[in-house]
Phi, psi and omega in degrees: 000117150341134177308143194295158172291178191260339162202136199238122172294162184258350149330292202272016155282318200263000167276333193249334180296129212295325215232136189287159179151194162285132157270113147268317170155231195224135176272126191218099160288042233273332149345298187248008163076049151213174165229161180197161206292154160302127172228153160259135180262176187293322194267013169293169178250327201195157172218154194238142190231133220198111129188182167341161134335088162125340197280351177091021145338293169316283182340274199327323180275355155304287210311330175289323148349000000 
């Protein structure tokens, strides 16, 4: 598989996601040779944001926002 991209619009996250939820982002299973969209579905309980300084935490919990 190709390297995940560097910005994945959420369009195009919402043409692959299997399951209606929040798109979190893009996922690279390199395990099963794909990559595939993230989802939190409604009956999930919870999400955890998790990395350095500077990796886009913030972001990400804007963008869910």
């Amino acid at each position: 598989m190709p390297e995940l991209p560097a910005r994945v619009t959420l369009d195009e996250l919402r043409d692959r996601a299997p399951v209606e939820g929040w798109l979190v982002g893009l996922a690279d299973e390199p395990e099963h040779q794909r990559q595939v969209p993230v989802v939190l579905a409604a009956d999930e309980r919870g999400l955890i944001v998790v990395g350095a300084p500077g990796s886009g935490k913030s972001s990400a919990l804007e963008t869910l926002v």
